[in-house]
MDAnalysis code that builds the backbone (N, CA, C; Angstrom):
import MDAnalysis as mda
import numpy as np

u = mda.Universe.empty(219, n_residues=73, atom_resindex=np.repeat(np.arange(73), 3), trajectory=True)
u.add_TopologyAttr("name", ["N", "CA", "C"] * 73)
u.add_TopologyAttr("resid", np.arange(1, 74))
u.add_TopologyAttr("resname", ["UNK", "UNK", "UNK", "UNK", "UNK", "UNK", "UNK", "UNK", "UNK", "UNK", "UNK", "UNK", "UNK", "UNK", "UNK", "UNK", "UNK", "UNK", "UNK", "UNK", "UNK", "UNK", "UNK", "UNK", "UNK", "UNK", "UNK", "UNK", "UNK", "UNK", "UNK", "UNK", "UNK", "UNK", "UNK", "UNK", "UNK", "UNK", "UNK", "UNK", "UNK", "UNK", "UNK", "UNK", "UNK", "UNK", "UNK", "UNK", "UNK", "UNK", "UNK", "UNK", "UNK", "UNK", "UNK", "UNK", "UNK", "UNK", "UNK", "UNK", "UNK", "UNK", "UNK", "UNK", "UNK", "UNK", "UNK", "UNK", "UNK", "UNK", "UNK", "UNK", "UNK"])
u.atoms.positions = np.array([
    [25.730, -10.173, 6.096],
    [26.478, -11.125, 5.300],
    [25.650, -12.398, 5.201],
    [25.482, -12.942, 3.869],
    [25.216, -14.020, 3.889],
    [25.704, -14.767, 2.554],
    [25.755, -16.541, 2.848],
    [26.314, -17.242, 2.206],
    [25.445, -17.889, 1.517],
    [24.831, -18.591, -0.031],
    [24.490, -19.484, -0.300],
    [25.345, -20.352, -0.824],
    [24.970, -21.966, -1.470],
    [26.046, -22.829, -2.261],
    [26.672, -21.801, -3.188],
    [25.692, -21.204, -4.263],
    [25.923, -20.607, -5.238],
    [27.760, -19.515, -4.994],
    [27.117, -18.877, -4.472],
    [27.961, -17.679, -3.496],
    [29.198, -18.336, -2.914],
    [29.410, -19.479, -2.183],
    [30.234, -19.757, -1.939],
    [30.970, -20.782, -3.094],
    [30.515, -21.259, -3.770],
    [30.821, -21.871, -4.898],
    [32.186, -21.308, -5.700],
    [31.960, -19.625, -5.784],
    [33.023, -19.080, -6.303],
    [34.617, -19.145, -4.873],
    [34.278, -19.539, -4.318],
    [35.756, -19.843, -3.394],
    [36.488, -21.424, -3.387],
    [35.721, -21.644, -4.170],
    [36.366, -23.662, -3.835],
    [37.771, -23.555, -4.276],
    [38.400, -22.740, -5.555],
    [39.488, -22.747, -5.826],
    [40.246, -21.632, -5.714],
    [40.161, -21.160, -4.314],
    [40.940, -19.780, -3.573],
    [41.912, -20.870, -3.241],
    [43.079, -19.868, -2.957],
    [44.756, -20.351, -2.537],
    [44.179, -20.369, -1.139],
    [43.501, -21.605, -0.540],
    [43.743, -21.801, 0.536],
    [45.130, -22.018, 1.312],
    [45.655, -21.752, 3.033],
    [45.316, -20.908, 3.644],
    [45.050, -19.628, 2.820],
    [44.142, -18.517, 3.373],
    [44.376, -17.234, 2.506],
    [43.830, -16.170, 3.477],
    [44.498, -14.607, 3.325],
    [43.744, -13.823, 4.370],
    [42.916, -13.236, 3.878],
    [42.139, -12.646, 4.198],
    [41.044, -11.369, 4.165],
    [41.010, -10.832, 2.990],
    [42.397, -10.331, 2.466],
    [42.752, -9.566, 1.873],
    [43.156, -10.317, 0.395],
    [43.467, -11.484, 0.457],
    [44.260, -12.429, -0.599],
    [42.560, -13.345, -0.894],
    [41.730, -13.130, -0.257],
    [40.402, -13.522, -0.757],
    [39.712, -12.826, -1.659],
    [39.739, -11.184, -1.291],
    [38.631, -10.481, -1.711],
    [39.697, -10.265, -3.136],
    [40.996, -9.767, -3.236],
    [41.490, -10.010, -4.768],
    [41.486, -11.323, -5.588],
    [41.091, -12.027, -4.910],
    [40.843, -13.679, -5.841],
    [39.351, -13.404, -6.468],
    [38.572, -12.990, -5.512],
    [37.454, -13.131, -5.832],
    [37.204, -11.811, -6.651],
    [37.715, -10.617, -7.303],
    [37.120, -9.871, -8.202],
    [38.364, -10.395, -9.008],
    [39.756, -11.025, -9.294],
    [40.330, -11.555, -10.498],
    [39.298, -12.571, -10.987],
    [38.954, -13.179, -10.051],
    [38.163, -14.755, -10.770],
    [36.499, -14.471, -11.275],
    [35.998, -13.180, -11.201],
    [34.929, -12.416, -11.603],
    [33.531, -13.425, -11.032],
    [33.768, -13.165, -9.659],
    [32.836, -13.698, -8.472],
    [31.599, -12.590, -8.475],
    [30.563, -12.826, -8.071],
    [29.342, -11.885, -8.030],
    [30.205, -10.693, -6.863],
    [29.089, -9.430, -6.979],
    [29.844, -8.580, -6.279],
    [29.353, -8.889, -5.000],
    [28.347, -9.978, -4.434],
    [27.741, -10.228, -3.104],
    [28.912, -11.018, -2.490],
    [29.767, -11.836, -3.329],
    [31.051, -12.547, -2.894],
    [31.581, -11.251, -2.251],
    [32.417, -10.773, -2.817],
    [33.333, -9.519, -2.761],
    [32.750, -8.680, -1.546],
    [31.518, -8.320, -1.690],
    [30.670, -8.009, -0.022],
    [30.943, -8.550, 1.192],
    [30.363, -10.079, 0.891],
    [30.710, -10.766, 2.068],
    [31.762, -11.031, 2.451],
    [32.992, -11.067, 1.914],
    [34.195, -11.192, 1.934],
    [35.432, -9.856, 2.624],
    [34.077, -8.228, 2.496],
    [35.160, -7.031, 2.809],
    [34.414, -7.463, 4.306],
    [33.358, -7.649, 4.776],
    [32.666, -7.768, 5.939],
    [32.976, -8.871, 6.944],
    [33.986, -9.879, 6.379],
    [34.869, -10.366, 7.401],
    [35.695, -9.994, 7.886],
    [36.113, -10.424, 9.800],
    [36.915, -10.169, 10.687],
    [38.434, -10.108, 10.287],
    [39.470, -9.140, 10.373],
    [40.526, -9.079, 9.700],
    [41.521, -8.602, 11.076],
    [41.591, -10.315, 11.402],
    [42.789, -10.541, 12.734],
    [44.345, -10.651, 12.070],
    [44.270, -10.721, 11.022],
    [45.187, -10.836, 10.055],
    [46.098, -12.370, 9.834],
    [45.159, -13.319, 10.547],
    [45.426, -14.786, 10.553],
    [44.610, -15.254, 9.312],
    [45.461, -16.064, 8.651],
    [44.317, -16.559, 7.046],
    [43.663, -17.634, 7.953],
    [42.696, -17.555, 6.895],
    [41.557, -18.295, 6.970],
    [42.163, -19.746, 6.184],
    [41.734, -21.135, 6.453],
    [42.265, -22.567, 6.441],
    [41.298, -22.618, 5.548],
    [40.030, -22.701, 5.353],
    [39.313, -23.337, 4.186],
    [38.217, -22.363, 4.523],
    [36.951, -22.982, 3.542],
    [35.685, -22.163, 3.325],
    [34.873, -22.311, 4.763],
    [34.804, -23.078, 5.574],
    [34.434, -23.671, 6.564],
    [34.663, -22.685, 7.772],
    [35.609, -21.826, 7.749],
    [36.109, -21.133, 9.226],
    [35.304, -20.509, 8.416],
    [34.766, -19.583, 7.119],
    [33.728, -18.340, 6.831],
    [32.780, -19.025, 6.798],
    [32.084, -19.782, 6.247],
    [30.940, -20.399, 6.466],
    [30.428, -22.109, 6.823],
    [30.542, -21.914, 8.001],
    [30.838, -22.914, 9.019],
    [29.558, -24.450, 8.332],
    [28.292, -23.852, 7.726],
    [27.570, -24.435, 7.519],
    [28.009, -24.977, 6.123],
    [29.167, -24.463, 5.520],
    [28.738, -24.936, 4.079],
    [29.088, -26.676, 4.061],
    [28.070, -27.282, 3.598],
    [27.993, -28.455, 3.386],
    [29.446, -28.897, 2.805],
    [29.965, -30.381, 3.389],
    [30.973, -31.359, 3.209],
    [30.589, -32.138, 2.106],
    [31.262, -33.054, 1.619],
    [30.717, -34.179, 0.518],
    [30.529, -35.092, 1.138],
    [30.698, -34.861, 2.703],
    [30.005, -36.118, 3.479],
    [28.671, -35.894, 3.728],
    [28.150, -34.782, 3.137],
    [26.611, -34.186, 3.545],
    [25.459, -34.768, 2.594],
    [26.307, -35.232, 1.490],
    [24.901, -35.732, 0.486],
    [25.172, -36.894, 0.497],
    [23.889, -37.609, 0.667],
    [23.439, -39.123, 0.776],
    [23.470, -39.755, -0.509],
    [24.313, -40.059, -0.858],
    [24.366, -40.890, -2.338],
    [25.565, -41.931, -2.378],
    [25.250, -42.786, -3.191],
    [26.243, -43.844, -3.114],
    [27.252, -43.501, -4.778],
    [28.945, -43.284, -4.232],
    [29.141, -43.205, -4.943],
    [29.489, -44.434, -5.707],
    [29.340, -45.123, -5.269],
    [29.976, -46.680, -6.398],
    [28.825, -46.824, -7.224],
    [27.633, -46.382, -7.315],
    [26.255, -46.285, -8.014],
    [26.485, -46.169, -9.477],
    [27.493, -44.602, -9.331],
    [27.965, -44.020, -10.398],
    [29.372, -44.501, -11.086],
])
């Protein structure tokens, strides 16, 4: 399994909380690459939803991660 921005990109607007199961049908309704849908059957299914993108990919960058000033813009 692996995650890039790209890849995870297609989950920003999943019905968070969501389980296992309420992911991987979001992600072939919302016509996500099939590497989404991969990585997504290859998660742990304790049958507790998942809270955000963060419990699956712990690394994916925050908007506290990029150095930019927003009052710039």
């Amino acid at each position: 399994m692996y995650w890039t921005l790209e890849l995870a990109s297609y989950l920003e607007d999943a019905p968070w909380p969501a389980t296992k199961d309420e992911l991987i049908d979001f992600g072939i309704r919302s016509g996500a690459p099939l590497e989404v849908v991969e990585n997504l059957q290859e998660l742990e299914d304790d049958g507790q939803p998942y809270e955000n993108i963060e419990e699956i990919w712990p690394d994916y960058p925050s908007k506290d991660d990029f150095f930019f000033n927003e009052d710039e813009y």
